[in-house]
PDB file of the backbone (N, CA, C, O) and the ligand in Angstrom, with CONECT records:
HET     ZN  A 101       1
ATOM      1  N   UNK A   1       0.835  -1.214   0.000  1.00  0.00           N
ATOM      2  CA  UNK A   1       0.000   0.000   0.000  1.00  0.00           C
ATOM      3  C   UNK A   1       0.865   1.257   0.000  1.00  0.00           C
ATOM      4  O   UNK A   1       0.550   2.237  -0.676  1.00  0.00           O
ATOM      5  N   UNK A   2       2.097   1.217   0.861  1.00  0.00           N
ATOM      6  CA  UNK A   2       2.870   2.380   1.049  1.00  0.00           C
ATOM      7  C   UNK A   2       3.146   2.393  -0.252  1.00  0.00           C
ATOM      8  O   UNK A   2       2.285   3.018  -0.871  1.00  0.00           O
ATOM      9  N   UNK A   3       3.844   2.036  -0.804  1.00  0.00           N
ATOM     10  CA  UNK A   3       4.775   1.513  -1.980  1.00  0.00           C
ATOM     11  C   UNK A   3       3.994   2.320  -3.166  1.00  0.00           C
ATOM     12  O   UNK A   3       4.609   3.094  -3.899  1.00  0.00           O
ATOM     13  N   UNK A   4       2.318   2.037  -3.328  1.00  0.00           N
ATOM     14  CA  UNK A   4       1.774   2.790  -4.207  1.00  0.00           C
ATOM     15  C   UNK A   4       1.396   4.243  -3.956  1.00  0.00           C
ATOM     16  O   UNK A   4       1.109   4.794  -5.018  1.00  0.00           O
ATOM     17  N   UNK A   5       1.306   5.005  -2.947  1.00  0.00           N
ATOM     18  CA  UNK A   5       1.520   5.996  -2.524  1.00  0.00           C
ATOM     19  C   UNK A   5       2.865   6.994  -3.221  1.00  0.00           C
ATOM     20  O   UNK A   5       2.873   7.986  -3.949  1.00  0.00           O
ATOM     21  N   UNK A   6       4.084   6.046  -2.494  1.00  0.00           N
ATOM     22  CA  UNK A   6       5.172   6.432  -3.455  1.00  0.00           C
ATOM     23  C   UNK A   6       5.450   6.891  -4.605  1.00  0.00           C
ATOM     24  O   UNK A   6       6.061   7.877  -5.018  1.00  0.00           O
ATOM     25  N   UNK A   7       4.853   5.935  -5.116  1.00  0.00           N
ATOM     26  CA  UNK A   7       4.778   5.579  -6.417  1.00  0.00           C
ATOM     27  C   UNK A   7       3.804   6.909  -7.191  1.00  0.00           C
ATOM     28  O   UNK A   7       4.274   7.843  -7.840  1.00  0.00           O
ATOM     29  N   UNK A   8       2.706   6.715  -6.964  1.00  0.00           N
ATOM     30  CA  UNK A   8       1.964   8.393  -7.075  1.00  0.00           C
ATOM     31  C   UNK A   8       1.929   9.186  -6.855  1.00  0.00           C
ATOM     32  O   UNK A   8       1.202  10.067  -7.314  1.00  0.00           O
ATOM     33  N   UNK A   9       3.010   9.267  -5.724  1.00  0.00           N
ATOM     34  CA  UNK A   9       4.052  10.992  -5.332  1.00  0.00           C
ATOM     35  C   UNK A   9       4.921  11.186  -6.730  1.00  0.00           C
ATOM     36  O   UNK A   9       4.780  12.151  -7.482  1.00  0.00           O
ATOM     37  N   UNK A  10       5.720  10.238  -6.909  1.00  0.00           N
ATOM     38  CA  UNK A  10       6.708  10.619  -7.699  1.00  0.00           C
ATOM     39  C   UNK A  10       6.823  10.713  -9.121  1.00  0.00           C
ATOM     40  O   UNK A  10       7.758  11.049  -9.848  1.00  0.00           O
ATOM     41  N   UNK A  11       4.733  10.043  -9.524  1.00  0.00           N
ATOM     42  CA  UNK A  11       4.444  10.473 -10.458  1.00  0.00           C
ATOM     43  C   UNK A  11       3.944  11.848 -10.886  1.00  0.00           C
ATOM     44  O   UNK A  11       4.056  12.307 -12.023  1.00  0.00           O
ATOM     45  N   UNK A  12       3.309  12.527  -9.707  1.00  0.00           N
ATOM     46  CA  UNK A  12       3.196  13.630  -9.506  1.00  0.00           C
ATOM     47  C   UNK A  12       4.067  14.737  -9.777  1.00  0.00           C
ATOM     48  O   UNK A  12       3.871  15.667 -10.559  1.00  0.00           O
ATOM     49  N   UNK A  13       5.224  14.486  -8.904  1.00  0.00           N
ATOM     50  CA  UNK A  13       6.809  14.931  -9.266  1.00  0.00           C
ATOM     51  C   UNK A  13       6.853  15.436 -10.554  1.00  0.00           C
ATOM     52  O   UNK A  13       6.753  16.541 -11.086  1.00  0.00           O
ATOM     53  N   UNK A  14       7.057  14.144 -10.936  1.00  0.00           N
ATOM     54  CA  UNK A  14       7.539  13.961 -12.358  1.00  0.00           C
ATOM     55  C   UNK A  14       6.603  14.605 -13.401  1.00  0.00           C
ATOM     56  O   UNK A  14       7.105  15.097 -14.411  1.00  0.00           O
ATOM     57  N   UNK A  15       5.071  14.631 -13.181  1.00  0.00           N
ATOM     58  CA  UNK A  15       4.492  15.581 -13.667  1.00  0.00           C
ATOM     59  C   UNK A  15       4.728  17.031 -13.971  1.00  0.00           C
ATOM     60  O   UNK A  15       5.030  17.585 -15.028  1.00  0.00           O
ATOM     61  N   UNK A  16       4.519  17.486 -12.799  1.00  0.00           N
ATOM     62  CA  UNK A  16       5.000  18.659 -13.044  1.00  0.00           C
ATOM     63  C   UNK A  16       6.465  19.331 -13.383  1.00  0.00           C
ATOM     64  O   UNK A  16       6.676  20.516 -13.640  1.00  0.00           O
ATOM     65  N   UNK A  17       7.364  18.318 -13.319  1.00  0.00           N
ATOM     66  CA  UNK A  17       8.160  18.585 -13.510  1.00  0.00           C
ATOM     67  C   UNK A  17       8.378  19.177 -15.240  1.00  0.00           C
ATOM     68  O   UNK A  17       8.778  20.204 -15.787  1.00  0.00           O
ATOM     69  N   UNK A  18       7.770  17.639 -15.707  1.00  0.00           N
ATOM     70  CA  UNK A  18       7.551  17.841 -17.236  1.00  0.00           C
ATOM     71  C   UNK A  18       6.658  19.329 -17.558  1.00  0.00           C
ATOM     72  O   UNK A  18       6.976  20.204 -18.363  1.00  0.00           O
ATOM     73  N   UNK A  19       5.601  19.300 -16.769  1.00  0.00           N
ATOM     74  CA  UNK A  19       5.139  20.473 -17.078  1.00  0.00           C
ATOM     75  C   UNK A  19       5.110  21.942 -17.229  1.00  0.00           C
ATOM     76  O   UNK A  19       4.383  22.800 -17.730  1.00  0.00           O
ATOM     77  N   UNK A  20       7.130  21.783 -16.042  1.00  0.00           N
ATOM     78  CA  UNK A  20       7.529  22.764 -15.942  1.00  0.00           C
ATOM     79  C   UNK A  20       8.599  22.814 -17.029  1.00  0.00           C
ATOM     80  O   UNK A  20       9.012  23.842 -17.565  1.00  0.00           O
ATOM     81  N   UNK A  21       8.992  21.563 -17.281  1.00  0.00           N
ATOM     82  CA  UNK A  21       9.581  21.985 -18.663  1.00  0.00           C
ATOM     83  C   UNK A  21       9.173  22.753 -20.254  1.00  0.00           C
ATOM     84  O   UNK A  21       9.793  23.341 -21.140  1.00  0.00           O
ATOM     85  N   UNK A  22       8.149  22.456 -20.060  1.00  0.00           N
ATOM     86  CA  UNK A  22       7.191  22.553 -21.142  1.00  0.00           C
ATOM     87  C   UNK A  22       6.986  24.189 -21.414  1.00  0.00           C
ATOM     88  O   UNK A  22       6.985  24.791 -22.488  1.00  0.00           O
ATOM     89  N   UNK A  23       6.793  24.752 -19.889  1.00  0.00           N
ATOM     90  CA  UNK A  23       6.539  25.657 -19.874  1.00  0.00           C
ATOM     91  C   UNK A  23       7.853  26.897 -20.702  1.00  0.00           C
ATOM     92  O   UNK A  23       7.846  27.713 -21.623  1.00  0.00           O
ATOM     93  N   UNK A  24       8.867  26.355 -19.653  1.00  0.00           N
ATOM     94  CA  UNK A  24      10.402  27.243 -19.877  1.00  0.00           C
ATOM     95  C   UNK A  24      10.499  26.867 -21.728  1.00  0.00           C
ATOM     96  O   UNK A  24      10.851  27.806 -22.441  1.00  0.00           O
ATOM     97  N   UNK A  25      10.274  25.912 -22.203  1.00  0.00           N
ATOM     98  CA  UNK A  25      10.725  25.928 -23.271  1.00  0.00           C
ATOM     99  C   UNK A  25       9.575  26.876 -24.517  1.00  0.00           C
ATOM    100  O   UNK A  25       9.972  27.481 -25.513  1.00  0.00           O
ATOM    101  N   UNK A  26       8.363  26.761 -24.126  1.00  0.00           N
ATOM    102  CA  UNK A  26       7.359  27.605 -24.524  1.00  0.00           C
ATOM    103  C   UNK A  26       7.501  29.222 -24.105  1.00  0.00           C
ATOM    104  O   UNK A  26       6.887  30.053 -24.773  1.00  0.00           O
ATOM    105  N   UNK A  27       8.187  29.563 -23.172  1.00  0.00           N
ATOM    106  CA  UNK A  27       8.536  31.228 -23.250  1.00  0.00           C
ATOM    107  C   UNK A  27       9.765  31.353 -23.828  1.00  0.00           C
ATOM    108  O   UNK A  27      10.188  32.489 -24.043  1.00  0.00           O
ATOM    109  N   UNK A  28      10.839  29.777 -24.309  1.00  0.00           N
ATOM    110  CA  UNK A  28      11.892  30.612 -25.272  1.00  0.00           C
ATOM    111  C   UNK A  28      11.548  30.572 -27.091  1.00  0.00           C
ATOM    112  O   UNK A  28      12.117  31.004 -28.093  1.00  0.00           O
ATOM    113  N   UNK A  29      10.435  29.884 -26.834  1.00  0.00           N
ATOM    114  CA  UNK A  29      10.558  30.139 -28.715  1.00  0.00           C
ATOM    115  C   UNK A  29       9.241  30.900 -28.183  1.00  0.00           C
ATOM    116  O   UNK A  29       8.926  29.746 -27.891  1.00  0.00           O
ATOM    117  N   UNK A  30       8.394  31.529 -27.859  1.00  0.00           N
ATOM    118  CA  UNK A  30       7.881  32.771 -27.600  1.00  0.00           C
ATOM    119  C   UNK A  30       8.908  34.212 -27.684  1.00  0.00           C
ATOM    120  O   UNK A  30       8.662  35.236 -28.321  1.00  0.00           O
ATOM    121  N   UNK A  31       9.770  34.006 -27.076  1.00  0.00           N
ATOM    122  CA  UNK A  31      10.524  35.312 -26.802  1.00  0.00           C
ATOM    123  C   UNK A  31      11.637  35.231 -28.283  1.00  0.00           C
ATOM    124  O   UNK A  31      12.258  36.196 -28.729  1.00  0.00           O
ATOM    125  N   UNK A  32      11.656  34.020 -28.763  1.00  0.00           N
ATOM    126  CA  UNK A  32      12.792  33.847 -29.755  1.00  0.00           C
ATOM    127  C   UNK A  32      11.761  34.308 -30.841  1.00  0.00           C
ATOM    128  O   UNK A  32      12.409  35.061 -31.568  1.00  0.00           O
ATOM    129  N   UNK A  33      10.465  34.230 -31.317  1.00  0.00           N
ATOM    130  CA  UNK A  33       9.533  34.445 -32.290  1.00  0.00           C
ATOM    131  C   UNK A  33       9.536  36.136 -32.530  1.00  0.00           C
ATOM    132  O   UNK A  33       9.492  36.535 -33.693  1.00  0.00           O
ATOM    133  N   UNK A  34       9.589  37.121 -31.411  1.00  0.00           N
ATOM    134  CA  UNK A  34       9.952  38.216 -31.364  1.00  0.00           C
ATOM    135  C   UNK A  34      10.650  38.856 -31.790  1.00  0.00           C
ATOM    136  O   UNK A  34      11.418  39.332 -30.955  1.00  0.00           O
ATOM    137  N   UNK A  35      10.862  39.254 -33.087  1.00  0.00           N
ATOM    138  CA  UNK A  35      12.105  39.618 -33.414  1.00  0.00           C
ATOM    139  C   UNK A  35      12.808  41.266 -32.955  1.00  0.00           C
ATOM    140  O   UNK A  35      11.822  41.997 -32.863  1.00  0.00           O
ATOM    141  N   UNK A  36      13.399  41.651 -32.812  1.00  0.00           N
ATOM    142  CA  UNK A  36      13.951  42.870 -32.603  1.00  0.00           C
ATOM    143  C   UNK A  36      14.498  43.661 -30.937  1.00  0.00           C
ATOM    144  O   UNK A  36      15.111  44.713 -30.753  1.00  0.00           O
ATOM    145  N   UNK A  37      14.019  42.732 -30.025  1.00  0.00           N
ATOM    146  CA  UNK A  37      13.222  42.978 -28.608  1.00  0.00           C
ATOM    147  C   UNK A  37      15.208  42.659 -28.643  1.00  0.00           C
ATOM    148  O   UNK A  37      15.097  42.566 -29.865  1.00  0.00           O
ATOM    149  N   UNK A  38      16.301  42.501 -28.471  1.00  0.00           N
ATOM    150  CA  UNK A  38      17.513  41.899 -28.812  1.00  0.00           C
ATOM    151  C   UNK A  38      18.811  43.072 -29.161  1.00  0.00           C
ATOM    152  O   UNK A  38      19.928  43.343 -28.720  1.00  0.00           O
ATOM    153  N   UNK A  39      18.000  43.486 -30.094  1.00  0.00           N
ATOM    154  CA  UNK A  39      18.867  44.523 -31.041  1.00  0.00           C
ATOM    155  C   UNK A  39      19.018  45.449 -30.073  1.00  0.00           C
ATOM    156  O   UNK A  39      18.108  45.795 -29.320  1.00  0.00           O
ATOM    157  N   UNK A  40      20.438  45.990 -30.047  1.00  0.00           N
ATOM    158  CA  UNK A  40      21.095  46.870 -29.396  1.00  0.00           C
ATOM    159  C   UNK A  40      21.094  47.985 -29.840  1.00  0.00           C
ATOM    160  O   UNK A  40      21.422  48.236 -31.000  1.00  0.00           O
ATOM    161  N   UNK A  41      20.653  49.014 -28.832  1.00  0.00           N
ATOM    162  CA  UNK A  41      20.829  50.647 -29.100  1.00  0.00           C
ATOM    163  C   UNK A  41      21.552  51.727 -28.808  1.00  0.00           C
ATOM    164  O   UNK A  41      22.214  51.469 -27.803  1.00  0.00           O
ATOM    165  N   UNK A  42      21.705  52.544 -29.096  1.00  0.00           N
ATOM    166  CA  UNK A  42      22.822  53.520 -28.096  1.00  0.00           C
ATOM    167  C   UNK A  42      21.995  54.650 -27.451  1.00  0.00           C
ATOM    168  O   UNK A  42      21.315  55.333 -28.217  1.00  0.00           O
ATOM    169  N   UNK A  43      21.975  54.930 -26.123  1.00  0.00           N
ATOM    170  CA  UNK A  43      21.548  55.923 -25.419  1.00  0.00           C
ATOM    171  C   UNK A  43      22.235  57.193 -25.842  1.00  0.00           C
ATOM    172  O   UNK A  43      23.448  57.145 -25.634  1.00  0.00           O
ATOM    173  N   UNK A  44      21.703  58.581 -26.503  1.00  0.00           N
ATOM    174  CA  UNK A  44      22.231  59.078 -27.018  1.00  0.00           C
ATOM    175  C   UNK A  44      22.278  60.157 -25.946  1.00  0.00           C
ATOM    176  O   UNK A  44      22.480  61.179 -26.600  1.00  0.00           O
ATOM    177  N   UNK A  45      22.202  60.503 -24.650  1.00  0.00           N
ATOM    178  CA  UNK A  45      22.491  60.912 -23.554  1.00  0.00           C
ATOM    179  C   UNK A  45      24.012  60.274 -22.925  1.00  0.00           C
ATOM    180  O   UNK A  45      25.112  60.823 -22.863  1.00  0.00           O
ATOM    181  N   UNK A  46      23.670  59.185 -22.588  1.00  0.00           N
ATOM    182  CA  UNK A  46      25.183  58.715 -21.864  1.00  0.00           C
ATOM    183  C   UNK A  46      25.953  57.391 -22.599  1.00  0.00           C
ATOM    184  O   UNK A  46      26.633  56.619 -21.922  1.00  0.00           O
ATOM    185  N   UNK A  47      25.803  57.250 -23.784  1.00  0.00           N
ATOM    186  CA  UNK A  47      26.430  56.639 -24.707  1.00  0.00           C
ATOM    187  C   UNK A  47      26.338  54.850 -24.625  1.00  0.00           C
ATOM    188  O   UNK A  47      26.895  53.934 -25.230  1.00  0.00           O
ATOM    189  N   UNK A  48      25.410  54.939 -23.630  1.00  0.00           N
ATOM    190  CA  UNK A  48      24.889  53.352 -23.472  1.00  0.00           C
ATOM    191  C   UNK A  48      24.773  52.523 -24.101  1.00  0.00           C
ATOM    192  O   UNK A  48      24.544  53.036 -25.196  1.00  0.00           O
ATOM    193  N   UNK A  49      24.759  51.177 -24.255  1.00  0.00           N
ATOM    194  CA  UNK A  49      24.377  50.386 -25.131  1.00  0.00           C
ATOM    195  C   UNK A  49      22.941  49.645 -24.326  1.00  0.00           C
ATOM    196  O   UNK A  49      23.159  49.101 -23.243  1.00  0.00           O
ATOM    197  N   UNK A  50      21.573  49.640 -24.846  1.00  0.00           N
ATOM    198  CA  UNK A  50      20.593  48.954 -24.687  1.00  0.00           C
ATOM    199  C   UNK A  50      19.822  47.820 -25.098  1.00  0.00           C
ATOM    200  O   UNK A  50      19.717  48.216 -26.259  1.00  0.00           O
ATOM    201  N   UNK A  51      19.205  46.754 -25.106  1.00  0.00           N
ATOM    202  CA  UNK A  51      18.806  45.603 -25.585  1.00  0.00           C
ATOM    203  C   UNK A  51      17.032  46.750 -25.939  1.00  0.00           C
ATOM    204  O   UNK A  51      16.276  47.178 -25.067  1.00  0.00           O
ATOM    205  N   UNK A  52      16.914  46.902 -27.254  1.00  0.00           N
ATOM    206  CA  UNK A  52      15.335  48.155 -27.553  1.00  0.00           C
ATOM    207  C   UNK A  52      14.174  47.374 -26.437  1.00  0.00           C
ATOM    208  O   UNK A  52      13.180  48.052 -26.179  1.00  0.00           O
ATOM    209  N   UNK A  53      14.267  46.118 -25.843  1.00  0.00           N
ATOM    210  CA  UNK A  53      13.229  45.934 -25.530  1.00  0.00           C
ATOM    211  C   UNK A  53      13.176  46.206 -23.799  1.00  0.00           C
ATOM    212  O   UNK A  53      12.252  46.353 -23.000  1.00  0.00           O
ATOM    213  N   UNK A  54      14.171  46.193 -23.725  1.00  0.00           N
ATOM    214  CA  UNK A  54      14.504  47.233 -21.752  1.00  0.00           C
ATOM    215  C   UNK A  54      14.657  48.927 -22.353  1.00  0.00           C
ATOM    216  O   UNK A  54      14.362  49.840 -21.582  1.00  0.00           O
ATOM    217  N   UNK A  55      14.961  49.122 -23.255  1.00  0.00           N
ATOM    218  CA  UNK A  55      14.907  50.447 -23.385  1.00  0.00           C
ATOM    219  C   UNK A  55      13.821  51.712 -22.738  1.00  0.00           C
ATOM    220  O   UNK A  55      13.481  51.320 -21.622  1.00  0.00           O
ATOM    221  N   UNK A  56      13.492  52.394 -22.892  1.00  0.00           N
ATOM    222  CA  UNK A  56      12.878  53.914 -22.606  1.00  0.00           C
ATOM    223  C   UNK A  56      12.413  54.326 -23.894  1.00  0.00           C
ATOM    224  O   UNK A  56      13.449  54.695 -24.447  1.00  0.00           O
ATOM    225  N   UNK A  57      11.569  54.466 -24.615  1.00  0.00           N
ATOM    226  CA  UNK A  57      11.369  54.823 -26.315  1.00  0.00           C
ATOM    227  C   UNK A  57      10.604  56.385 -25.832  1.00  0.00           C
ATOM    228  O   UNK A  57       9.857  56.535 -24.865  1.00  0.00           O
ATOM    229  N   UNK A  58      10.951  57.224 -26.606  1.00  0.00           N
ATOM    230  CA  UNK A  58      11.172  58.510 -26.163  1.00  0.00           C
ATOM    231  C   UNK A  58      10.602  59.103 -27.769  1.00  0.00           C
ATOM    232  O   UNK A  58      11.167  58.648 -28.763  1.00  0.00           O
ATOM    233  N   UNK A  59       9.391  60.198 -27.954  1.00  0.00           N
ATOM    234  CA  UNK A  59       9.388  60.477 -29.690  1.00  0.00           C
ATOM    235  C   UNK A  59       9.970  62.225 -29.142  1.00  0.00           C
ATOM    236  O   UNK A  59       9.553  63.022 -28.301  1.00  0.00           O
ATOM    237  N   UNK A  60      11.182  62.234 -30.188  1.00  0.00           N
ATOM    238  CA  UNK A  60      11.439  63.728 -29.534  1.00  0.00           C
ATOM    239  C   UNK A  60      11.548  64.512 -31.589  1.00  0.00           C
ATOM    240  O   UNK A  60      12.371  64.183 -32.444  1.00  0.00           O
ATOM    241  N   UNK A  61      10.550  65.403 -31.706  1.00  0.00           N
ATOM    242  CA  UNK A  61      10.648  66.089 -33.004  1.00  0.00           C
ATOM    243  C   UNK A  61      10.440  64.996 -34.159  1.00  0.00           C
ATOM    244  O   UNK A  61      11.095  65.147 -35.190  1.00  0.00           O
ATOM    245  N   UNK A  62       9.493  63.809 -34.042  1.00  0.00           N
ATOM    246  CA  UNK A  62       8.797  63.336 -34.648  1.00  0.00           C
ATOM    247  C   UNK A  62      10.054  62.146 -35.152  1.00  0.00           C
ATOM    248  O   UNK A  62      10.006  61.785 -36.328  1.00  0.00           O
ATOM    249  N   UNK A  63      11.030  61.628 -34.348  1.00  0.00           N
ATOM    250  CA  UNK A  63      12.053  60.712 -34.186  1.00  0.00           C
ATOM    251  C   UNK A  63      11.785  60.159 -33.197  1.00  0.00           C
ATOM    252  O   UNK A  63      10.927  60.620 -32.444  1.00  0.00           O
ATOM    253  N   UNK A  64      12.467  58.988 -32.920  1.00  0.00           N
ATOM    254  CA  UNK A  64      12.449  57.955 -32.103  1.00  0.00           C
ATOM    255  C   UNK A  64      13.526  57.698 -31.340  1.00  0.00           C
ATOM    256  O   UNK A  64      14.230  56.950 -32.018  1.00  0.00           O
ATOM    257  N   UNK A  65      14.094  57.922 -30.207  1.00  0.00           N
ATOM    258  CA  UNK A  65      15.340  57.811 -29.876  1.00  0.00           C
ATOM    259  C   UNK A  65      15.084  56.633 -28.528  1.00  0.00           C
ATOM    260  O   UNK A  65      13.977  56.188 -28.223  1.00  0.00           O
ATOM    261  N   UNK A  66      16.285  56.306 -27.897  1.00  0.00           N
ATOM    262  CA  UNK A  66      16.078  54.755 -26.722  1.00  0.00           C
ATOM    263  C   UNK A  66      17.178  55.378 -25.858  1.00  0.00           C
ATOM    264  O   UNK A  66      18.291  55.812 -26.158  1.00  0.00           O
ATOM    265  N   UNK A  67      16.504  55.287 -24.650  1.00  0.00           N
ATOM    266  CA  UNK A  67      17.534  55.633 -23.143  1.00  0.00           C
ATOM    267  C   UNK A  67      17.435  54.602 -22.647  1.00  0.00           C
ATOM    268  O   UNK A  67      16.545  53.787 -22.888  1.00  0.00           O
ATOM    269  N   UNK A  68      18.342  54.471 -21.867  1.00  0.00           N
ATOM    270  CA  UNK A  68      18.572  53.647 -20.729  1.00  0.00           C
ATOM    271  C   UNK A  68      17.741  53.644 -19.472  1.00  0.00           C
ATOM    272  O   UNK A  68      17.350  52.736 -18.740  1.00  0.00           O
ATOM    273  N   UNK A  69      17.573  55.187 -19.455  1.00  0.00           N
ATOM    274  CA  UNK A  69      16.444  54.914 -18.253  1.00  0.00           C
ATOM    275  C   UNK A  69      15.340  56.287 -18.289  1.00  0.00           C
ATOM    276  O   UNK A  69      15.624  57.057 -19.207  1.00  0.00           O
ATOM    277  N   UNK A  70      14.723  56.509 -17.858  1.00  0.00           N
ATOM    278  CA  UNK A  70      13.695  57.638 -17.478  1.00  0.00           C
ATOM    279  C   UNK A  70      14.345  59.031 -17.429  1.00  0.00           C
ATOM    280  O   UNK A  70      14.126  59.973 -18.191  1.00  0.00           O
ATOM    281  N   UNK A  71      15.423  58.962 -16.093  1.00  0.00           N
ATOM    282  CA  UNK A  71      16.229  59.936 -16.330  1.00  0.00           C
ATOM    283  C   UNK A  71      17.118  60.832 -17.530  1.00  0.00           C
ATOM    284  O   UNK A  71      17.454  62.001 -17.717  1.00  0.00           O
ATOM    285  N   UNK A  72      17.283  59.321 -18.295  1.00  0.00           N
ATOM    286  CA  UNK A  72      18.225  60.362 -19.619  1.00  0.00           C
ATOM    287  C   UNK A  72      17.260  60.487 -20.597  1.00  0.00           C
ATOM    288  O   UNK A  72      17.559  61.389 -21.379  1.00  0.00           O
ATOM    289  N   UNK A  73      16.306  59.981 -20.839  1.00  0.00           N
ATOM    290  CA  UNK A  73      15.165  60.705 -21.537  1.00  0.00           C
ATOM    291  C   UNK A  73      14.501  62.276 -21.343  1.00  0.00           C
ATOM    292  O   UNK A  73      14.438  63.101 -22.254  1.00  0.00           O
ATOM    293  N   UNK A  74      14.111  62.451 -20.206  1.00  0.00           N
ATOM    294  CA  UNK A  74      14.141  63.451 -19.661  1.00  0.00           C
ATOM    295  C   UNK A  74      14.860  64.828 -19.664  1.00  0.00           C
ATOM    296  O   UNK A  74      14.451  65.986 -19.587  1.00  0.00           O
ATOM    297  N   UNK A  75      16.301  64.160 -19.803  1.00  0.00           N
ATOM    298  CA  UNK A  75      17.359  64.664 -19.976  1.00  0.00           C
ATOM    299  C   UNK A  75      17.636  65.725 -21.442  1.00  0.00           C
ATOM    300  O   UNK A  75      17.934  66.879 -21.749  1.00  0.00           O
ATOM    301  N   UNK A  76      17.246  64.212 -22.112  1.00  0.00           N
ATOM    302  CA  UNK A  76      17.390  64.568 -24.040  1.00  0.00           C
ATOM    303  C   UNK A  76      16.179  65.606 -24.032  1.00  0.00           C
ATOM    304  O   UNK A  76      16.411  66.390 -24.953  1.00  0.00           O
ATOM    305  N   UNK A  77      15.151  65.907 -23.482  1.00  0.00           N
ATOM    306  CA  UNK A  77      13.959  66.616 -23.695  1.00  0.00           C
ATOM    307  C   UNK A  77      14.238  67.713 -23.490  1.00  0.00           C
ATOM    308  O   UNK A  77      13.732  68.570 -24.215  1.00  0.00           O
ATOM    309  N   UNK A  78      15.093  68.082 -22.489  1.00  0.00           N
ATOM    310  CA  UNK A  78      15.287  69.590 -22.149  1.00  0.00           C
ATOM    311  C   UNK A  78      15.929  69.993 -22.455  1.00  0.00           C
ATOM    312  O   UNK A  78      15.856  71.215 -22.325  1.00  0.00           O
ATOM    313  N   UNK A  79      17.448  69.327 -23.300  1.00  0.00           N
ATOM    314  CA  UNK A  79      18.215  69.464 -24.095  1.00  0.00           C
ATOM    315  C   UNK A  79      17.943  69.863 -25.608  1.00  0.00           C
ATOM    316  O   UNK A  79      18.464  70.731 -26.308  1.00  0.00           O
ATOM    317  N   UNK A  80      17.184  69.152 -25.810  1.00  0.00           N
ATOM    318  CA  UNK A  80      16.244  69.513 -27.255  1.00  0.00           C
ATOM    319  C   UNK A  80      15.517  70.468 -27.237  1.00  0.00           C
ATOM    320  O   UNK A  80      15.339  70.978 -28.343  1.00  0.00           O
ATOM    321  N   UNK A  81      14.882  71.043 -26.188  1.00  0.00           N
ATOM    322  CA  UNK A  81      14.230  71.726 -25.878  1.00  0.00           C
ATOM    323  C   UNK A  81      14.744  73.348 -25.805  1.00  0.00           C
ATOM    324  O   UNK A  81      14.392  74.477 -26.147  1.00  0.00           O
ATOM    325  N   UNK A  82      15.673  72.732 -25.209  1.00  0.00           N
ATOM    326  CA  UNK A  82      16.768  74.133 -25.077  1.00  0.00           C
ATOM    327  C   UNK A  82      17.278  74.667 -26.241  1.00  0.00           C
ATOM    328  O   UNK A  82      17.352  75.831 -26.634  1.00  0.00           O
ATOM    329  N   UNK A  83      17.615  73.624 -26.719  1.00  0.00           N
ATOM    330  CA  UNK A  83      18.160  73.848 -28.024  1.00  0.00           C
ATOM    331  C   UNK A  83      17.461  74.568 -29.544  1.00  0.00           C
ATOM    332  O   UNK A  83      18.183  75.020 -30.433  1.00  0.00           O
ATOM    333  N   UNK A  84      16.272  74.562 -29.599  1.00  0.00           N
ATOM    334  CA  UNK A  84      15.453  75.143 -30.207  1.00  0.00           C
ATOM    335  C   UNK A  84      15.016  76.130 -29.794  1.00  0.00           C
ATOM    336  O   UNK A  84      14.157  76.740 -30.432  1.00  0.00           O
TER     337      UNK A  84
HETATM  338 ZN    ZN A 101      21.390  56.700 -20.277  1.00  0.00          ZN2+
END
């Protein structure tokens, strides 16, 4: 009796285990199907390099520029701003 108990724990286990495989491998050809999210940008504030899909997307004078963070966006705005 114990024995089958066991036995249906570790099928359990093993269930989810698979199921957790299933999963991890289903968010990398999800994220691999994505194309561009990868491609590297340059923060044109502090000369950064960014992956566009952690980026900051910023439309400044009907362009598109990518920061690194909130701050250097911000940054480029008042700069541009100034500048005109
Ligand atoms: Zn930056």
């Amino acid at each position: 009796m114990y024995r089958l108990i066991i036995i249906l724990v570790l099928l359990i286990i093993l269930f989810y285990m698979i199921r957790r495989a299933v999963q991890d491998w289903r968010l990398k050809h999800a994220s691999g199907a994505l194309p561009g999210k990868d491609v590297m940008v340059q923060d044109p504030v502090c000369k950064v390099y960014i992956p566009v899909g952690a980026a900051v997307i910023e439309h400044v004078g009907g362009q598109r520029y990518y920061f690194c963070s909130e701050e250097c966006a911000r940054a480029f705005e008042q700069e541009s701003s100034r500048a005109r």
